[in-house]
C-alpha positions as CSV (number, residue, x, y, z in Angstrom):
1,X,0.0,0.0,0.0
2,X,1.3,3.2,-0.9
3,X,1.6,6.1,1.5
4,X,-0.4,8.3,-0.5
5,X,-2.9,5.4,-0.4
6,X,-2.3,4.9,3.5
7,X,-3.3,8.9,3.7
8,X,-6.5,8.7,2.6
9,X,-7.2,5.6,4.1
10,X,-6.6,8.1,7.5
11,X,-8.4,10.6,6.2
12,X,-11.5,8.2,4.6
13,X,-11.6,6.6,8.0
14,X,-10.8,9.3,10.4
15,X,-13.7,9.1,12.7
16,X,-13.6,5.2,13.4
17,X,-9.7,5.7,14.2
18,X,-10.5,8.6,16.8
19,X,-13.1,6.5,18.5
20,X,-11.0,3.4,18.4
21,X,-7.9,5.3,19.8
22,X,-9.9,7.0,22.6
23,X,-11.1,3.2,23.7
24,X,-7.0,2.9,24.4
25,X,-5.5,3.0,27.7
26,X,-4.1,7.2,27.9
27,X,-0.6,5.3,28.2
28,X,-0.6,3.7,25.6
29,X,-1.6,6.5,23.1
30,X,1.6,8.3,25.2
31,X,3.7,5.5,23.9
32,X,2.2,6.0,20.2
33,X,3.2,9.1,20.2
34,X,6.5,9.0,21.2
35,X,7.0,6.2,18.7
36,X,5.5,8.6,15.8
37,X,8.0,11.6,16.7
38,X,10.8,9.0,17.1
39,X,9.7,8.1,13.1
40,X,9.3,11.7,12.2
41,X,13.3,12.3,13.4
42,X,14.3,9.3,11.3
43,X,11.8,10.1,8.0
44,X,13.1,14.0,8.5
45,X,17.0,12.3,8.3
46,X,16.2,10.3,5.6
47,X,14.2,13.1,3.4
48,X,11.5,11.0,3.1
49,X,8.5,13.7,3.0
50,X,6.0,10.9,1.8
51,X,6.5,9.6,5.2
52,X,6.3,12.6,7.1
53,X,3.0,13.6,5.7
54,X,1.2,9.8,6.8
55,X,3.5,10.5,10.2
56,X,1.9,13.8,10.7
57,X,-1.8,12.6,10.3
58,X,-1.2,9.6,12.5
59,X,0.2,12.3,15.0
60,X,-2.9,14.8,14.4
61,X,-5.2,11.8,15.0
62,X,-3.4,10.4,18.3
63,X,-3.7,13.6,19.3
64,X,-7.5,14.3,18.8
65,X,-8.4,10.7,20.4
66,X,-6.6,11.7,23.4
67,X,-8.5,15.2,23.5
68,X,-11.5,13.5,22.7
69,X,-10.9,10.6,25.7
70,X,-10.1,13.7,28.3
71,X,-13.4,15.8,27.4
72,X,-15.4,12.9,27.1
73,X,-14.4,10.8,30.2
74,X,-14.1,7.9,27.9
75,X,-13.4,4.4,29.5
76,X,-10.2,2.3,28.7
77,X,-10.7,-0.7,27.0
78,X,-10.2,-3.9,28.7
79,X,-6.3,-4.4,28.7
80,X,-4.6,-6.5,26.4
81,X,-2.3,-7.7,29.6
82,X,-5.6,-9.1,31.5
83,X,-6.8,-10.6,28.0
84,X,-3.6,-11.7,27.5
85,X,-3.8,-13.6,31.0
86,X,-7.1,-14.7,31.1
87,X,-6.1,-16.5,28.1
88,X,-3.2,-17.8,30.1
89,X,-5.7,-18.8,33.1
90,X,-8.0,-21.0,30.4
91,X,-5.2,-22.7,28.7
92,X,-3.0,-23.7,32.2
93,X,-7.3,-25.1,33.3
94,X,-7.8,-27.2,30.0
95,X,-4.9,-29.6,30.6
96,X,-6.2,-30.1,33.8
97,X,-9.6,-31.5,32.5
98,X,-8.2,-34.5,30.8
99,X,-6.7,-35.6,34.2
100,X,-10.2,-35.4,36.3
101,X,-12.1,-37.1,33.1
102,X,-9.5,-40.0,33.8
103,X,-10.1,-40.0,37.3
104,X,-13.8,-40.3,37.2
105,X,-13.3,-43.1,34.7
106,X,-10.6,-45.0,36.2
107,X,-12.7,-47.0,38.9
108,X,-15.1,-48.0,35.9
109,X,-12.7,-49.4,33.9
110,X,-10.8,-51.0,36.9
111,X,-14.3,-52.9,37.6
112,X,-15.3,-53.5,34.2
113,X,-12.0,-55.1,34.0
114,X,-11.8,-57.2,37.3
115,X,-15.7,-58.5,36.0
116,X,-14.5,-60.3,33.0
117,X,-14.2,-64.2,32.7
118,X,-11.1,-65.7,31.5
119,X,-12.9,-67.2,28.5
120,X,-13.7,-63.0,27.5
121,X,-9.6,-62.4,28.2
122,X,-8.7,-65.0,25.5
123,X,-11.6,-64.2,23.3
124,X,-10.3,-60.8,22.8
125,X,-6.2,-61.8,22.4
126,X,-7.7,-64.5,19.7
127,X,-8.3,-61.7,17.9
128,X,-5.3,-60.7,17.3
């Protein structure tokens, strides 16, 4: 996608990327912008004014969603850390499951087993 592309894709979209910004965590749109300035220094080195332009609307638009967030008391969104671990929580519980499924199922098979005959024992290694 070319930046010129990428630029009106901002501008086309602009609202939705406010609203979805302001859902951030304020910190983390602090972050964003530091990261967009650090680019700008390194575009601004390299002459790359393409660059600079979709740099400078991202940076506009970080801006606005954290205006917009502050006058509009906007929530956080729930944090990627506790999805992130909540995730964590259901996978270390499914592993787990297996083992109590045995467990329920082990006396069962121990007296299914102990209630064959001999003849039934040989029946099945015939099989074979």
């Amino acid at each position: 996608m070319s930046k010129a592309t990428r630029i009106q894709d901002c501008i086309d979209h602009h609202d939705e990327y406010i609203l979805t910004m302001a859902s951030m965590p304020d910190r983390a749109l602090v972050e964003k912008l530091d990261t967009i300035h650090l680019q700008m220094t390194i575009a601004e080195q390299q002459g790359d004014t393409a660059t600079l332009e979709l740099l400078e609307v991202w940076r506009a638009q970080t801006i606005e969603a954290r205006t917009y967030k502050a006058e509009n008391e906007i929530p956080d969104a729930e944090d990627e850390i506790a999805l992130a671990i909540a995730d964590i929580e259901t996978y270390i519980t499914a592993p787990e499951l297996p083992s109590e499924i045995a467990a329920e199922a082990l006396p069962q098979y121990r007296a299914r087993k102990q209630h064959q005959t001999p003849d039934e024992k040989s029946e099945q290694l015939s099989m074979f």
